[in-house]
C-alpha positions as a printed NumPy array, in Angstrom:
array([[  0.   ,   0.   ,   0.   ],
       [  1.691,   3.037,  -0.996],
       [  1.46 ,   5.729,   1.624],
       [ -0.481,   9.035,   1.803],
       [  2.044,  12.292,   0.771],
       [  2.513,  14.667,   3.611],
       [  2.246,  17.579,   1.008],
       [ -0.645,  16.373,  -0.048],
       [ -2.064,  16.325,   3.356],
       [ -0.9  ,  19.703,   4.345],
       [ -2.212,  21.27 ,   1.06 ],
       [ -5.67 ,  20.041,   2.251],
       [ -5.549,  21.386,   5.419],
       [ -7.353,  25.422,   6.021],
       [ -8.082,  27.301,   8.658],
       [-11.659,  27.908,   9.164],
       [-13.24 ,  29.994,  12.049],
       [ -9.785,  29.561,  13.387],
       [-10.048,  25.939,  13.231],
       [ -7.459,  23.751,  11.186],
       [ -9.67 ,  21.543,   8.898],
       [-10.031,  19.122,   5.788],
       [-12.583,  19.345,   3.88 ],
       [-14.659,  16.347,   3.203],
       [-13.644,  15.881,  -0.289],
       [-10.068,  16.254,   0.224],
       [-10.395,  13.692,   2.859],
       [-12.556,  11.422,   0.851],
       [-10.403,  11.483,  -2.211],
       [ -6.863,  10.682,   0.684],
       [ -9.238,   8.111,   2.094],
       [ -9.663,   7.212,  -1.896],
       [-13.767,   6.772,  -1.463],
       [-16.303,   9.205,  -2.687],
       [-17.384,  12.137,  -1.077],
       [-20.877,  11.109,  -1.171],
       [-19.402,   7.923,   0.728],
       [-17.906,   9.43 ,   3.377],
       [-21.021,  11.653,   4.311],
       [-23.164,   9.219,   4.373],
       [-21.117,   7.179,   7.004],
       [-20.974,  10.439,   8.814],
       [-24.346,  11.269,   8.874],
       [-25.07 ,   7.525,  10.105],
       [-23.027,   8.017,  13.179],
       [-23.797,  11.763,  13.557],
       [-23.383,  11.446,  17.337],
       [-19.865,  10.79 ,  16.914],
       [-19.153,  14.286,  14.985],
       [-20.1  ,  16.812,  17.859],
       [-19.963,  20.291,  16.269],
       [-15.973,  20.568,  17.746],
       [-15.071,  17.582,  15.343],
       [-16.813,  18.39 ,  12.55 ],
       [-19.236,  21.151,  10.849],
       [-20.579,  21.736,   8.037],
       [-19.538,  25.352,   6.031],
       [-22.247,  28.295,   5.697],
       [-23.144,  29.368,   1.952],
       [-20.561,  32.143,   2.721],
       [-17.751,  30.356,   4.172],
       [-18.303,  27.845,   0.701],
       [-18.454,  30.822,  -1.775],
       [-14.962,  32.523,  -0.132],
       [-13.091,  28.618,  -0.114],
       [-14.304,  28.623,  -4.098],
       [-13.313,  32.157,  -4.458],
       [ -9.459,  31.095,  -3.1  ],
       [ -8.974,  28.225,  -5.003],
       [ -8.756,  29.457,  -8.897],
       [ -8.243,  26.194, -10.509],
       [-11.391,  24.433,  -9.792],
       [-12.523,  21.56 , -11.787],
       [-15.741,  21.623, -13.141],
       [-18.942,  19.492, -11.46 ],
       [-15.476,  19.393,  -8.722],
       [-18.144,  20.78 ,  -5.847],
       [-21.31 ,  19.425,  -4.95 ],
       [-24.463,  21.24 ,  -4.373],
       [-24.481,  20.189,  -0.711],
       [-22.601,  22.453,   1.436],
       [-18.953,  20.515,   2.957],
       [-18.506,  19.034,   5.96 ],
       [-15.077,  20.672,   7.698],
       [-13.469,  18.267,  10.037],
       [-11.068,  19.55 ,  12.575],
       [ -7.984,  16.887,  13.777],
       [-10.588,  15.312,  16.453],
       [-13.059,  14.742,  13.679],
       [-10.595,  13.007,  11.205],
       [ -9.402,  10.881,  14.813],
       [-12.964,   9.899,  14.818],
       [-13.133,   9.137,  11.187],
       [-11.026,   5.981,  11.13 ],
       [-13.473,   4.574,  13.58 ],
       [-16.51 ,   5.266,  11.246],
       [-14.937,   3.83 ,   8.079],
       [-12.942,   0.78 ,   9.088],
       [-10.527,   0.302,   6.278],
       [ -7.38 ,  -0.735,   5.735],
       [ -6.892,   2.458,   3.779],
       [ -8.674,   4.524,   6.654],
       [ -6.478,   3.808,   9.417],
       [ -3.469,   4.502,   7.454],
       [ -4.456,   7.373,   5.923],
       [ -5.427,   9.123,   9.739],
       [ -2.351,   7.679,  10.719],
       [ -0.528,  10.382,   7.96 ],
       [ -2.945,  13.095,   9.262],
       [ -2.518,  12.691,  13.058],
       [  1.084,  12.774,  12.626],
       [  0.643,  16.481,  10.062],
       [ -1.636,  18.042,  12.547],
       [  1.054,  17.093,  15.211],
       [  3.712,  18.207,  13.03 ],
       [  1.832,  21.814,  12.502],
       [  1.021,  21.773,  16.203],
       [  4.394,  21.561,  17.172],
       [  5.618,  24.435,  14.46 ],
       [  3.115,  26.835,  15.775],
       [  4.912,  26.347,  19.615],
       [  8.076,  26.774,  18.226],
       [  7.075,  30.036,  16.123],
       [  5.504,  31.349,  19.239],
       [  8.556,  30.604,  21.414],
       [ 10.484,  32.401,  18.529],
       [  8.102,  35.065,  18.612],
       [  8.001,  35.614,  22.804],
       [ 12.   ,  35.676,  22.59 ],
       [ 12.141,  38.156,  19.542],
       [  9.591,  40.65 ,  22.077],
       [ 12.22 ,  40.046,  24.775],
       [ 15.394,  40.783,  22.608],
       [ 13.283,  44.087,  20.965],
       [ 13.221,  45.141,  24.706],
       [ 16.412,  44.934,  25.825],
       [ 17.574,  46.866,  22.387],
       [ 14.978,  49.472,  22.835],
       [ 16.175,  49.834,  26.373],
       [ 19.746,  49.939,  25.252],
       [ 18.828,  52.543,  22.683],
       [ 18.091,  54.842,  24.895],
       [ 21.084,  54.608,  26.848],
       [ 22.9  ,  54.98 ,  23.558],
       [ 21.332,  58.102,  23.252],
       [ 21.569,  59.32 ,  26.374],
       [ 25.175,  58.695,  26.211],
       [ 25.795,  60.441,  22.624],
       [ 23.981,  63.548,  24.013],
       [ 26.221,  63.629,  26.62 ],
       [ 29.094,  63.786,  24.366],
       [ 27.758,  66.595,  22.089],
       [ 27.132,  68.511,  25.69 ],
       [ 30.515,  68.22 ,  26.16 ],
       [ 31.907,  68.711,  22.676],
       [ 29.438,  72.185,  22.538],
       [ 31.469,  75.265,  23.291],
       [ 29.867,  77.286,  25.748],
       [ 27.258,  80.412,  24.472],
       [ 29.166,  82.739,  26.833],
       [ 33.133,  83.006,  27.242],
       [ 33.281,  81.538,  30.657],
       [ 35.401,  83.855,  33.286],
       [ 38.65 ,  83.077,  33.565],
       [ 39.101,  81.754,  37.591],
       [ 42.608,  82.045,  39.343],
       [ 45.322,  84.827,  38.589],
       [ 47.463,  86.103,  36.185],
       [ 50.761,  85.491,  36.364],
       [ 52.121,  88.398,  34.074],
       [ 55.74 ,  89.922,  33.351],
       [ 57.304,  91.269,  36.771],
       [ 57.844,  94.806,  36.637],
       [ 60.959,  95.841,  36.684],
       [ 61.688,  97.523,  40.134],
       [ 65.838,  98.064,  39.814],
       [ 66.949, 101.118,  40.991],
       [ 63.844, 102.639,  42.685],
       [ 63.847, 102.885,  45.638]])
């Protein structure tokens, strides 16, 4: 059994009302049934697809997905709206069609949605230490400046010649003779 490409996988995967989700005919077509297949077994075990596993897209939500993807097929979409299935959805999948082909295929998926899981804690990690470093340079910038406007205090002459303090220690007069 040749196994299910991780690009392939990842390419099906959106993000819909913030919720990472495959579509039911991008899963149907990895799971290598049709569409019509799959939502039939769904909607037989409906209790199993609680509305955090699975939902089904508005008219709106449908129209934008077309709208993205430019190279649509024609008679690709049916005229029922699609079932969106988040990671706990496609988990519950392989227990609704018990295939071969099934558990393999959720197999691939677990392991993408774990893979993209653990890139998003990584990127935020990145993110909370890039904050911190943009911090400390912002803080050092302005000692930096405080520091260069020092110097051009210092380097400015003054607006007023400054009086001279002490004494002046001029020629000695000459005193010979006088008495």
């Amino acid at each position: 059994m040749n196994e299910v490409s991780v690009e392939r996988i990842e390419k099906a995967i959106f993000v819909i009302r913030g919720q990472r989700v495959i579509l039911d005919a991008d899963l149907a077509g990895l799971y290598g049934v049709e569409t019509r297949t799959l939502k039939q077994a769904v909607r037989r075990n409906r209790k199993r697809f609680p509305d955090d596993f699975m939902f089904e897209l508005t008219r709106e939500e449908n129209r934008s997905l077309r709208s993205q993807n430019v190279t649509l097929k024609r008679g690709q979409y049916s005229k029922y709206l699609p079932f969106a299935f988040t990671e706990q959805g496609v988990a519950m999948l392989s227990s609704v069609l018990n295939s071969e082909k099934a558990i393999e295929v959720n197999i691939a998926i677990m392991r993408v949605f774990v893979r993209l899981r653990e890139m998003m804690a990584a990127h935020k990690e990145l993110a909370l230490k890039l904050k911190e470093l943009e911090g400390r340079i912002r803080d050092h910038d302005e000692q930096i400046v405080a520091i260069f406007d020092a110097i051009r205090q210092l380097m400015t002459p003054p607006a007023s010649p400054r009086k001279k303090i002490g004494f002046e220690v001029g020629e000695p007069k000459a005193t010979y003779g006088k008495r």
